[in-house]
TIDREN-486963 format. One record per atom (N, C-alpha, C): residue in three letters; x, y, z. Coordinates in steps of 0.05 Angstrom, whole numbers, plus 32768, in hexadecimal, padded with zeros to 4 digits. Atoms other than C-alpha are relative to their C-alpha. Example, Ala and Ser with C-alpha at 12.3 -4.5 7.8 and 13.67 -1.06 7.14 Angstrom:
ala80127FE88000ala80F67FA6809Cala801280188000ser7FF07FE87FFFser81117FEB808Fser7FF18016800E
This chain:
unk7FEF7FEC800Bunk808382557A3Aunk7FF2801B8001unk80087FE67FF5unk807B82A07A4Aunk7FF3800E7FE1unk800A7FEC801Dunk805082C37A12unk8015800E7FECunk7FF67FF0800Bunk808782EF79FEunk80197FF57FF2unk7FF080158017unk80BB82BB79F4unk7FF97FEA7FECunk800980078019unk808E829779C9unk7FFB80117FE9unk80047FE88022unk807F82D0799Aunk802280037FF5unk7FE57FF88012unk80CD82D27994unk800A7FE77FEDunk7FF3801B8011unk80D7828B7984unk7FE97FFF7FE9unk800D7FFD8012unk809982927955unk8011800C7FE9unk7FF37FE78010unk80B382D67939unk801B7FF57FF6unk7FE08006800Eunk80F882B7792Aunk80047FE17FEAunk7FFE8013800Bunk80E28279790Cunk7FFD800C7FDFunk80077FFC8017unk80EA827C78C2unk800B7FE57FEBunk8004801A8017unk80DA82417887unk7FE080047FECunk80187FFB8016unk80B08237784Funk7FF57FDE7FFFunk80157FF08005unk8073822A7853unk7FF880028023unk800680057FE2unk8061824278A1unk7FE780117FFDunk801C7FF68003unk801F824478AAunk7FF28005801Bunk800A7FF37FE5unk7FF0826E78DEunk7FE67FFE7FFDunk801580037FFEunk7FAD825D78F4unk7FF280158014unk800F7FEA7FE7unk7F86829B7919unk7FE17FFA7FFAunk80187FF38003unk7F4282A17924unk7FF280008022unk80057FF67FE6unk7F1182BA7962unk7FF17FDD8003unk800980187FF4unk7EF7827E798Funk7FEA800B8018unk801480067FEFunk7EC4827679CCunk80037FF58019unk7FF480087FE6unk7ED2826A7A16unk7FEA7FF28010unk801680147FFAunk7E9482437A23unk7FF87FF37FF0unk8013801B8005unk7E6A82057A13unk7FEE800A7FFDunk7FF38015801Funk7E4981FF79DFunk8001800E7FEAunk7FF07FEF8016unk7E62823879B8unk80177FF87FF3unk7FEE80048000unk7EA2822279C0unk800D7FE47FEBunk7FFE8018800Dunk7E9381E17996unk800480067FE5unk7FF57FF9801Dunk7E97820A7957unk801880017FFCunk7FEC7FF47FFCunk7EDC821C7966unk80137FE57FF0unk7FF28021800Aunk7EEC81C87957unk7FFE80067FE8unk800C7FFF801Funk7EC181D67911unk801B80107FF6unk7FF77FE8800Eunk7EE4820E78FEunk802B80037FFBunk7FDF80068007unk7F3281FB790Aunk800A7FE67FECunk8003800F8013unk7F2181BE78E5unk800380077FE3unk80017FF8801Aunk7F1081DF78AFunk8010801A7FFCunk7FEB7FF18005unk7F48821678AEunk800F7FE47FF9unk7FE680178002unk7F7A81D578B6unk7FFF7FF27FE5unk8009800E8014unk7F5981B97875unk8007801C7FE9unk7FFE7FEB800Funk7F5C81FE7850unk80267FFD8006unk7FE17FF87FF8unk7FAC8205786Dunk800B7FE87FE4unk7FF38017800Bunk7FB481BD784Cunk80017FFF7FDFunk80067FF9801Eunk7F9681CA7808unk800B80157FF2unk7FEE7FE38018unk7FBC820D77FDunk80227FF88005unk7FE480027FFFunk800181EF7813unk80087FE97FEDunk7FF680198010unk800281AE77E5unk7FF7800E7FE8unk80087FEF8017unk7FE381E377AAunk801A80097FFFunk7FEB7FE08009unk8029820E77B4unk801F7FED8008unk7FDC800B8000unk805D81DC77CFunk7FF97FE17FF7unk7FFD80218004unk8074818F77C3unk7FF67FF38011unk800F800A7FDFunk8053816777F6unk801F7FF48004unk7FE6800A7FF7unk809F81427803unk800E80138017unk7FEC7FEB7FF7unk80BA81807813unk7FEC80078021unk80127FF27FE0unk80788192784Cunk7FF47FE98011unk800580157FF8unk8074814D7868unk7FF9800F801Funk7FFC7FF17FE5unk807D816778ACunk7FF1800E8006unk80197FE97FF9unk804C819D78A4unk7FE67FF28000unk8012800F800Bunk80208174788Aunk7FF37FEA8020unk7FF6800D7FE5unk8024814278CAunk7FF18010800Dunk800C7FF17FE7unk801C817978F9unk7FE0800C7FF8unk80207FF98004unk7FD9818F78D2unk7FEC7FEA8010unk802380158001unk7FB8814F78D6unk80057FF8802Aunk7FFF80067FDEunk7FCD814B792Funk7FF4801E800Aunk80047FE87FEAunk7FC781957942unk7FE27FFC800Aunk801C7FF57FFEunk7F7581917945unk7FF87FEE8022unk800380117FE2unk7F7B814F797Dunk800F800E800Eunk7FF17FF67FDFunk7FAD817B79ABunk7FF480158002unk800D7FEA7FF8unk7F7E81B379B6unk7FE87FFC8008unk801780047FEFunk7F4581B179EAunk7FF780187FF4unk80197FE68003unk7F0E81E079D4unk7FF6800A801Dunk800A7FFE7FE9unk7EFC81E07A1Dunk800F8016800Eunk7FF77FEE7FEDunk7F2E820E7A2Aunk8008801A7FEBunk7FF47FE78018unk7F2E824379F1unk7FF8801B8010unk800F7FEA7FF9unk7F25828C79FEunk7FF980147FF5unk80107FEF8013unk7F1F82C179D4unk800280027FE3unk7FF280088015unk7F4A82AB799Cunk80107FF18003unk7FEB800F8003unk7F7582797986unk80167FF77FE4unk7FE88000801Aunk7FB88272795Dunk80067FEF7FF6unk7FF380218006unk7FD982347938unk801B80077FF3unk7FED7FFB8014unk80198238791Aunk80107FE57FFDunk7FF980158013unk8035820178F4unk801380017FEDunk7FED80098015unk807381E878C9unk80087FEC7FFFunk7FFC80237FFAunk809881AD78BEunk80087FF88015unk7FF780097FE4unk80BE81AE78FEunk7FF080138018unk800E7FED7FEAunk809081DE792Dunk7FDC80047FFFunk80267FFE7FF7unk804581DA7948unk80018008801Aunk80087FF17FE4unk802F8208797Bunk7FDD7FFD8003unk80187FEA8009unk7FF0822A798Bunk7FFF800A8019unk80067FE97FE9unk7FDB826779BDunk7FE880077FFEunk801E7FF37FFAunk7F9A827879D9unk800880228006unk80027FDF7FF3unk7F8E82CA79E4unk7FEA8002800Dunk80227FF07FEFunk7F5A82EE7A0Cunk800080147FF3unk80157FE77FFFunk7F52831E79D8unk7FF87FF87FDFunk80068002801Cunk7F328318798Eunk801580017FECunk7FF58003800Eunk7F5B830C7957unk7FF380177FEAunk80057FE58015unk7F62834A7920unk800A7FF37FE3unk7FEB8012801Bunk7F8B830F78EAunk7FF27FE77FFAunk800A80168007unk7F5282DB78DEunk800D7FF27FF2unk7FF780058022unk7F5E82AD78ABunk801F7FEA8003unk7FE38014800Aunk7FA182747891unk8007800E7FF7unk7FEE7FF48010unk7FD482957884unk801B7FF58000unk7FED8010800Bunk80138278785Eunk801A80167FF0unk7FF37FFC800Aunk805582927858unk801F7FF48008unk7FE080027FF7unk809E82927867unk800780008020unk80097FFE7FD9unk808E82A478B6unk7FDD7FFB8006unk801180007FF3unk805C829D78E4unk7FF2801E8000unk80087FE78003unk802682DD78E4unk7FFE80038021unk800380017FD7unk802882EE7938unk7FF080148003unk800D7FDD7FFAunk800583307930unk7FEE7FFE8014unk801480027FEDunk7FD283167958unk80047FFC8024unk7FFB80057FEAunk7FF882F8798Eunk801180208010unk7FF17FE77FF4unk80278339798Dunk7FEF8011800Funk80187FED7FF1unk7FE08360799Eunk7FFE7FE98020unk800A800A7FEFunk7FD5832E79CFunk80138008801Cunk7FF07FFE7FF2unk8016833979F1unk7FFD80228008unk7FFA7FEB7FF5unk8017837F79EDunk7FE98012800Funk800E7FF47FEFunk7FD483827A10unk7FF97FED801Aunk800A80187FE7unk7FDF834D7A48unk800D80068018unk7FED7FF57FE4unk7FF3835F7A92unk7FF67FEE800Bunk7FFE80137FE8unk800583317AC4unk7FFE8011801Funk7FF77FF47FE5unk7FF383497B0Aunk7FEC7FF88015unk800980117FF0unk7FD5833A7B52unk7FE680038009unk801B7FF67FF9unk7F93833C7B66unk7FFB7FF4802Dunk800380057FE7unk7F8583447BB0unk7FDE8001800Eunk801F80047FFAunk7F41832D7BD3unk800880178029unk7FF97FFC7FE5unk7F48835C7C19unk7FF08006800Cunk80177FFF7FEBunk7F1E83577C54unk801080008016unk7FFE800F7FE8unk7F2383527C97unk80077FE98008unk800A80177FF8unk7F1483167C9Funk80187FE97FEEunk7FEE80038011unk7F4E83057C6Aunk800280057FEAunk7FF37FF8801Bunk7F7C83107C33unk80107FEC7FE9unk7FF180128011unk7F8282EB7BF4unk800F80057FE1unk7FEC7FF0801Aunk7FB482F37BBAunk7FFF7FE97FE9unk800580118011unk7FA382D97B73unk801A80157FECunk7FE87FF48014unk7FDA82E17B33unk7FEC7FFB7FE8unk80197FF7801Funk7FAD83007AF7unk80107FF87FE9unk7FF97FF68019unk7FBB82FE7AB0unk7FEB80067FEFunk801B7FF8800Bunk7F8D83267A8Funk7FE47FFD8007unk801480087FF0unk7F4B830F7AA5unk7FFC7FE28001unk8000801D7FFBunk7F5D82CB7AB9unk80197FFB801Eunk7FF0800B7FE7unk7F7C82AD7B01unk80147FF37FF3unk7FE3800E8008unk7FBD828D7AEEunk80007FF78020unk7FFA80047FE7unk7FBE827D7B39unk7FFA800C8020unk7FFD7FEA7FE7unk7FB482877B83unk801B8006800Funk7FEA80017FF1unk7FF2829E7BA7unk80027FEF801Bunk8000800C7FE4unk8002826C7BE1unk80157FFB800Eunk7FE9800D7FFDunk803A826E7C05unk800A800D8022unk80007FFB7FE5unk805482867C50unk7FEF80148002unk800B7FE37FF7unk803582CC7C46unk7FE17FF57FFCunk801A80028002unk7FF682C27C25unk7FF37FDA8001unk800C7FE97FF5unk7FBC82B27C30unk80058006801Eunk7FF57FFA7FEBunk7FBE82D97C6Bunk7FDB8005800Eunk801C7FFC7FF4unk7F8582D37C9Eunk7FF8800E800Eunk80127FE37FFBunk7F5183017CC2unk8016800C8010unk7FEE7FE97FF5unk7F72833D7CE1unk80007FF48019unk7FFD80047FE2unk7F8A832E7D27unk8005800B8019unk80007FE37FF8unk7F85837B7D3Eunk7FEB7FFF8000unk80197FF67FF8unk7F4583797D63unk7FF580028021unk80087FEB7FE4unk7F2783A47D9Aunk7FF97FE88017unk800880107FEFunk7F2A83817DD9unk7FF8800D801Bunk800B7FEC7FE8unk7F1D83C17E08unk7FDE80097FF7unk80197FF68003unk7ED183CD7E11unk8005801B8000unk7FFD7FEB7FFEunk7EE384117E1Dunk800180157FE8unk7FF97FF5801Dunk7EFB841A7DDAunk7FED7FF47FE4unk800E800A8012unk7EC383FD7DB2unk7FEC800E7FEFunk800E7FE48008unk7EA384477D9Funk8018800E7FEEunk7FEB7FF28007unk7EED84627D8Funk80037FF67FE5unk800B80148019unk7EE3845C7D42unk802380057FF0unk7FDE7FF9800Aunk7F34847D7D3Dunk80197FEC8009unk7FF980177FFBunk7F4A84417D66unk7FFB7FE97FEFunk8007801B800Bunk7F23840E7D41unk801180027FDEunk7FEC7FFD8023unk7F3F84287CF9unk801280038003unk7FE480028002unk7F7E84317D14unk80097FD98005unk7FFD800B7FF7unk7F7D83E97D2Aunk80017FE77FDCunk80038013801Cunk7F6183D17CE0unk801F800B7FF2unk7FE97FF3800Aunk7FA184007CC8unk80187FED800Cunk7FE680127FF6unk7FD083D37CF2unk80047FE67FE6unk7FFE80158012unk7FB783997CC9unk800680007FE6unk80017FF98021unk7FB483B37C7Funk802280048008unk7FD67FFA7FFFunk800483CC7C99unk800F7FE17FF6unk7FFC80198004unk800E83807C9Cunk80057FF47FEBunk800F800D8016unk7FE883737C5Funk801880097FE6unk7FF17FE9801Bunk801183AF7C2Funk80257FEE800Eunk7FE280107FFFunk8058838A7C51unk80017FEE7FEDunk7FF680158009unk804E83487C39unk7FF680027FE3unk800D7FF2801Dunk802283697BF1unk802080067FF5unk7FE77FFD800Aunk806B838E7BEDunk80137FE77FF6unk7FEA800C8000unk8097835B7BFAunk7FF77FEB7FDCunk800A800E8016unk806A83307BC1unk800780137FE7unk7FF67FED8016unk8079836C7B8Eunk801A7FF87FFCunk7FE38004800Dunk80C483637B98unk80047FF07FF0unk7FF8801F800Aunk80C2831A7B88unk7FFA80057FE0unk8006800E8022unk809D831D7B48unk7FF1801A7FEAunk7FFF7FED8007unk809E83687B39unk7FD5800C7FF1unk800D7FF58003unk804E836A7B2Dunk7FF1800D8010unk800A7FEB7FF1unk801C839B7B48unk7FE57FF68008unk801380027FF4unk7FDC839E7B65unk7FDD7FFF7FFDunk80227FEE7FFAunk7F8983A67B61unk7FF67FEF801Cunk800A800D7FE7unk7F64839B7B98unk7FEE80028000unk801C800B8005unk7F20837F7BA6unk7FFA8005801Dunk80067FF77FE5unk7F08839E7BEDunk7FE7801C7FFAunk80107FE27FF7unk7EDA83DD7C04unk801880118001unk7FEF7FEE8002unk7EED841A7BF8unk8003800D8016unk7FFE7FF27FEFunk7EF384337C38unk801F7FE78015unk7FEC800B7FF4unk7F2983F27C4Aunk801080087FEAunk7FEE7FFC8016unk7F4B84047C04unk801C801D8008unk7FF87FE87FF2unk7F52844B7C25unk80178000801Bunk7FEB80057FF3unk7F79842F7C59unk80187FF48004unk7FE280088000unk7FA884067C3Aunk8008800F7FEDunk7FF47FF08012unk7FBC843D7C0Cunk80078015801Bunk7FF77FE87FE5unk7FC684697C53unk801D7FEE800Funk7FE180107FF0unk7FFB84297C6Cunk800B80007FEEunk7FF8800A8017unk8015841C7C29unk8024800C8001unk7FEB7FF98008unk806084217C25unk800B80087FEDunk7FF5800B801Dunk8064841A7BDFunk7FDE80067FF4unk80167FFE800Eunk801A84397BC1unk7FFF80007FEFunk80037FFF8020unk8029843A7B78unk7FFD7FE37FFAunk7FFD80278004unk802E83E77B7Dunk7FDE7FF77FFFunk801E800E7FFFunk7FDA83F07B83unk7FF6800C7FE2unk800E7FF3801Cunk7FBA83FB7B3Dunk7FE480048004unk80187FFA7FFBunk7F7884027B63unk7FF17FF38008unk8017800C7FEFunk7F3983E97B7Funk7FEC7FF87FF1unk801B80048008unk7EF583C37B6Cunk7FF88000801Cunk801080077FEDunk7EC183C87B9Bunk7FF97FDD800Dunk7FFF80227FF3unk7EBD837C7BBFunk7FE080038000unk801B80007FF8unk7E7983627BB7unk80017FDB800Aunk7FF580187FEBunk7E7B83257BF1unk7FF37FEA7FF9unk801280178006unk7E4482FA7BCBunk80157FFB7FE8unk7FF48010801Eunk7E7982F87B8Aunk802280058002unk7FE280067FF9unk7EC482EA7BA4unk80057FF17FF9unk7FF58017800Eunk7ECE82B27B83unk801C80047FE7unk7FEC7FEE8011unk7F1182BE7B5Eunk7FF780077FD6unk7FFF7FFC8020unk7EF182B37B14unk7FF280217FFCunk80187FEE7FFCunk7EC182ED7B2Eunk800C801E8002unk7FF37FE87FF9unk7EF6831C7B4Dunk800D80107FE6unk7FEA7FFA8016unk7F24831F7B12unk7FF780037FE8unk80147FF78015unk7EF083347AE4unk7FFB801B8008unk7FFC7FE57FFBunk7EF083737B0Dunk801580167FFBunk7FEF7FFB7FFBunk7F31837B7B11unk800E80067FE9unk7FEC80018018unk7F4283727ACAunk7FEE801E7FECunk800C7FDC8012unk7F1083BC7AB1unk801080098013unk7FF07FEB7FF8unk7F3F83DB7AE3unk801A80007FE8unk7FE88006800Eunk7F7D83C07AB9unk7FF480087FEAunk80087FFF8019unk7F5B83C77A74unk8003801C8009unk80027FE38009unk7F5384147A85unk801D8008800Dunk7FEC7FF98001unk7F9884117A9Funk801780077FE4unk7FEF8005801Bunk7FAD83FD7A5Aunk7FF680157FEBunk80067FF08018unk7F7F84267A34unk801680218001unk7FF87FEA7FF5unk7F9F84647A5Cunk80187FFE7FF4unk7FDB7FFF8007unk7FEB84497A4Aunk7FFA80067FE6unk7FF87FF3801Eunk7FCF844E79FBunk7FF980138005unk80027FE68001unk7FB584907A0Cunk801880117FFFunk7FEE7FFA7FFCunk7FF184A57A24unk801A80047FE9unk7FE480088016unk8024848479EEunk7FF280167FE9unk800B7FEF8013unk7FEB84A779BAunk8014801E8005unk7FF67FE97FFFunk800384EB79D6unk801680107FFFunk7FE27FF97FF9unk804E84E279E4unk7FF67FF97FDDunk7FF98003801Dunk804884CF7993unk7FFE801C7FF6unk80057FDC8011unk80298514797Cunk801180108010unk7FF07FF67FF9unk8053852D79A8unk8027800A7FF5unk7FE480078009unk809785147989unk7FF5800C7FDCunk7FFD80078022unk80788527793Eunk800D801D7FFFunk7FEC7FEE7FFBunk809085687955unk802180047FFAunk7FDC80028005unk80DD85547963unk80057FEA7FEAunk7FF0800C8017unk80D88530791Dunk800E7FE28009unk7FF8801D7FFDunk80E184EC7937unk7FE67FEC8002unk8014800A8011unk80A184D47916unk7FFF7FEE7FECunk7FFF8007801Bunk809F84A578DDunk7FE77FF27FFAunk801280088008unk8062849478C0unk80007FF07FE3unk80058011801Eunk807484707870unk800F7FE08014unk7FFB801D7FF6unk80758426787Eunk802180017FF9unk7FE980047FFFunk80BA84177864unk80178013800Eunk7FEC7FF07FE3unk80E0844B7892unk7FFA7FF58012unk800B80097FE6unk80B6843478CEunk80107FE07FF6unk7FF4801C7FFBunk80D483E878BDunk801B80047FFEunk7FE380007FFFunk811C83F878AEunk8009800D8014unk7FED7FF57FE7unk811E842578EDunk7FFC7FEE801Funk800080167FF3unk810183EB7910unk80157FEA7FFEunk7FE780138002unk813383BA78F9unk8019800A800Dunk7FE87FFE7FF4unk816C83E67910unk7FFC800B8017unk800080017FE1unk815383EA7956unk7FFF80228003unk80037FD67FF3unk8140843E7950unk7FE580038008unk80197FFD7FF3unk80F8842D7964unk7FFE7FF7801Funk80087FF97FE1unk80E0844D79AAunk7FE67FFA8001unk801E80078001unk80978443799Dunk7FE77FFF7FE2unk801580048013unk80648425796Aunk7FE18001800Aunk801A7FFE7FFCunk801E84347967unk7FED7FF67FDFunk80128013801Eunk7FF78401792Eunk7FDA800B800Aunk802180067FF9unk7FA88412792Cunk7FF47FE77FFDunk8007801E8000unk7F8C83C67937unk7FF980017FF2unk80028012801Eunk7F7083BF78F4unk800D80047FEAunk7FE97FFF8022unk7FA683D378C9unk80177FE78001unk7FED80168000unk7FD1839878B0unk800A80087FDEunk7FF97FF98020unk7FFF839C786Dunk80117FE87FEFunk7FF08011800Cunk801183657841unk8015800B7FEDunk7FEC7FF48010unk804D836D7821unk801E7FE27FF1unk7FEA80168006unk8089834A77F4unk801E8004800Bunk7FDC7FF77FFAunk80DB834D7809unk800D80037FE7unk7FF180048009unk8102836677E1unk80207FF67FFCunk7FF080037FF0unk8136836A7805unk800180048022unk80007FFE7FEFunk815083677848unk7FF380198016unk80077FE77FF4unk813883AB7855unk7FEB800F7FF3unk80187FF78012unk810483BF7820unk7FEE7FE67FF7unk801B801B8013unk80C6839F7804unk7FE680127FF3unk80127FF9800Aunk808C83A677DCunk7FE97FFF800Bunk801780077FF3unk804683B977EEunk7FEC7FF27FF0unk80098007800Bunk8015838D77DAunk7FE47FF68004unk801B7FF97FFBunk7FC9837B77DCunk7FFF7FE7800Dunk7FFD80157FFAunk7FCB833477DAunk800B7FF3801Funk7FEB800C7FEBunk7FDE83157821unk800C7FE77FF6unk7FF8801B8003unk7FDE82D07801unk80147FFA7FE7unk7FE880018019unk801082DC77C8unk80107FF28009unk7FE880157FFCunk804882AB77C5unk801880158009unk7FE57FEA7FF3unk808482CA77F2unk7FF18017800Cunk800C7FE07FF3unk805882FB780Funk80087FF78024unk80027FFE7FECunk805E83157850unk7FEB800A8010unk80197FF27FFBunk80158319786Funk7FF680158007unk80067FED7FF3unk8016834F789Dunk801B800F8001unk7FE97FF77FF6unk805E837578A1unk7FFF80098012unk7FFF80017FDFunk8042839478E2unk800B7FF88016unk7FF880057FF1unk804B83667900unk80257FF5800Dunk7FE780057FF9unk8092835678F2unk80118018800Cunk7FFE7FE57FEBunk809B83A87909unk7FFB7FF38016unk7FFE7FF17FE9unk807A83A37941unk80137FE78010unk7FF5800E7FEFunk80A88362795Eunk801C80087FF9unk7FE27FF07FFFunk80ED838B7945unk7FF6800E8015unk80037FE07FEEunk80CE83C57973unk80067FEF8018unk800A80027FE7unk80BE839E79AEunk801B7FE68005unk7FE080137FFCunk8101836979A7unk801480158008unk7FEC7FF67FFBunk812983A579A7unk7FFA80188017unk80077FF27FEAunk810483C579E6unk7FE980147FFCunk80117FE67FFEunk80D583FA79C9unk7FEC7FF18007unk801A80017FF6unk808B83FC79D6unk7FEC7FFF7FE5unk801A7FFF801Bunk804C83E379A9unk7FEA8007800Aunk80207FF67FF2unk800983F879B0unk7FEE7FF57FE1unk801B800B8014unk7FCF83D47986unk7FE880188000unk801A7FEF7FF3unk7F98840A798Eunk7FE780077FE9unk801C7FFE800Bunk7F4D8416796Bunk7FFB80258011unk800A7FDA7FF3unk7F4D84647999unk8001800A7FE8unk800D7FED8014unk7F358498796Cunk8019800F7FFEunk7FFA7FF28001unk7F6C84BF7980unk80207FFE7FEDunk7FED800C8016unk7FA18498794Eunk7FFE800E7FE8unk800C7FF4801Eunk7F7984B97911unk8010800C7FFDunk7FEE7FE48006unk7FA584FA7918unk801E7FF07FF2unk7FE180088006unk7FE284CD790Bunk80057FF17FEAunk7FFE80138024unk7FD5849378D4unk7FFB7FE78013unk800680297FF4unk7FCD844478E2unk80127FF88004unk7FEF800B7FF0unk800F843F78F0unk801380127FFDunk7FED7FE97FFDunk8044846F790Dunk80167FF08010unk7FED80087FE8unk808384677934unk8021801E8004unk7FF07FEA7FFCunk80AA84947959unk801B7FF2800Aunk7FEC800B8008unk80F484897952unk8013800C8023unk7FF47FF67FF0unk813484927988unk800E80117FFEunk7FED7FE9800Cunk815D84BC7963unk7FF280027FE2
């Protein structure tokens, strides 16, 4: 299931008592052995505060899924964090690639996602291309991990088959690069036609002097998000896409740069709101264009009602709602706007959590 439709079936589940297991994990052996220790002993803390607050009759089910979730999870494959969520009829869990900011069991009426919502709203799917001469291979990223190599009529596609067969012309260095330019033409067709299909974009792993030329054939140049230098002793795809993914990371940092500015921008035309309870009621009725949370602000809070609540210190209060954040930022991003998690400096001017509205 696609990240985003699990955060919705998460985000929409609601029962008492649904409980959320976050904490950071380890992507190697034998770090990664703590990771067993340590969910153990959350699952044992989850168990002791839910038969303290409810009937055990009533959390049979939950109960159940405590004492199985720990055998269906390989530690072998954790990565930078991992989630649990648990009730009587629902057991998941999601690995992230990025640290968890919501340690800790947490027990309420929903699931707490805040973490996965960050996860989502800093994860890009897109293609990584190995290009040589000699051939061209196409891997499908997610974040800094292969999800796949592309294999299919187009790719991979093998060495160029534009080469000098006149001695005459073996000095002519405007022939020979026009001849590599035939090939990269080839290369940016069937690159395109791969964009249509599955609408993602590009980095590419070559010299910069072949990069240069398929940005000179390129039909379609905005489909490349850029270049790493190819180093020919470490092509191995776990190797490439470790390159590939500080181009993306500073793609992303640039988009919160960006969102930062269009915000101060809008505090101007008064479509700013900075007190928590405006920012959630204009979230609920679908008037949020863009949220900006600073990653370590989280706010427990009670319901009063459907539209107000209390703030409060406690996350673990009975009926509390751990983080309200996060139930913002999945109104914002269900009803199309844009979230941004961000730690930049340049948030300070604004508060720990703003959101600029549509009207």
């Amino acid at each position: 299931m696609a990240l985003k439709e699990n955060i919705q079936m998460l985000a929409n589940t609601k029962g008492t008592p649904c409980v959320t297991i976050s904490f950071d994990t380890h992507r190697t052996f034998p770090d990664n052995t703590a990771d067993g220790i340590m969910l153990k002993k959350m699952i044992k803390e989850a168990e002791v505060r839910v038969l303290a607050e409810f009937d055990k009759k009533s959390i049979s089910g939950l109960l159940d899924n405590l004492s199985v979730i720990a055998s269906e999870i390989d530690m072998n494959y954790n990565l930078d964090s991992l989630h649990v969520f648990l009730s009587n009829n629902r057991r998941e869990f999601i690995r992230s690639s990025w640290k968890t900011s919501n340690e800790g069991v947490h027990i309420s009426d929903s699931f707490a996602v805040r973490s996965i919502i960050k996860s989502y709203t800093r994860s890009d799917s897109y293609l990584v291309v190995l290009l040589s001469q000699s051939g061209v291979h196409l891997y499908e990223a997610l974040n800094d991990e292969i999800v796949q190599e592309i294999k299919n009529g187009q790719f991979p596609i093998p060495e160029n088959p534009y080469f000098n067969s006149n001695p005459e012309k073996i000095t002519d260095q405007k022939y020979l690069d026009n001849l590599v330019r035939e090939f990269f033409n080839k290369v940016d067709k069937a690159l395109v036609s791969i964009h249509h299909e599955t609408d993602l974009n590009f980095v590419v792993i070559c010299t910069a002097d072949n990069y240069s030329k398929l940005l000179q054939v390129a039909d379609k140049p905005s489909v490349y998000l850029g270049f790493a230098a190819v180093n020919y002793n470490s092509t191995a795809p776990h190797q490439i896409v470790k390159q590939s993914w500080e181009i993306v990371k500073s793609i992303q940092r640039s988009r919160r740069t960006t969102a930062i500015n269009d915000m101060k921008e809008a505090v101007g035309q008064g479509k700013v709101l900075t007190d928590l309870q405006e920012i959630y009621q204009a979230a609920i009725d679908g008037r949020a264009e863009l949220l900006i949370v600073h990653q370590d602000f989280s706010q427990p809070v009670i319901m009063k009602n459907e539209r107000t609540f209390d703030i409060i210190d406690d996350a673990n209060a009975i009926g509390a709602i751990d983080d309200i954040t996060s139930n913002i930022a999945w109104e914002v991003i269900s009803r199309k706007g844009k979230v941004y998690f961000t730690a930049q400096e340049e948030i300070k001017d604004l508060g720990k959590i703003v959101l600029k509205t549509r009207y």
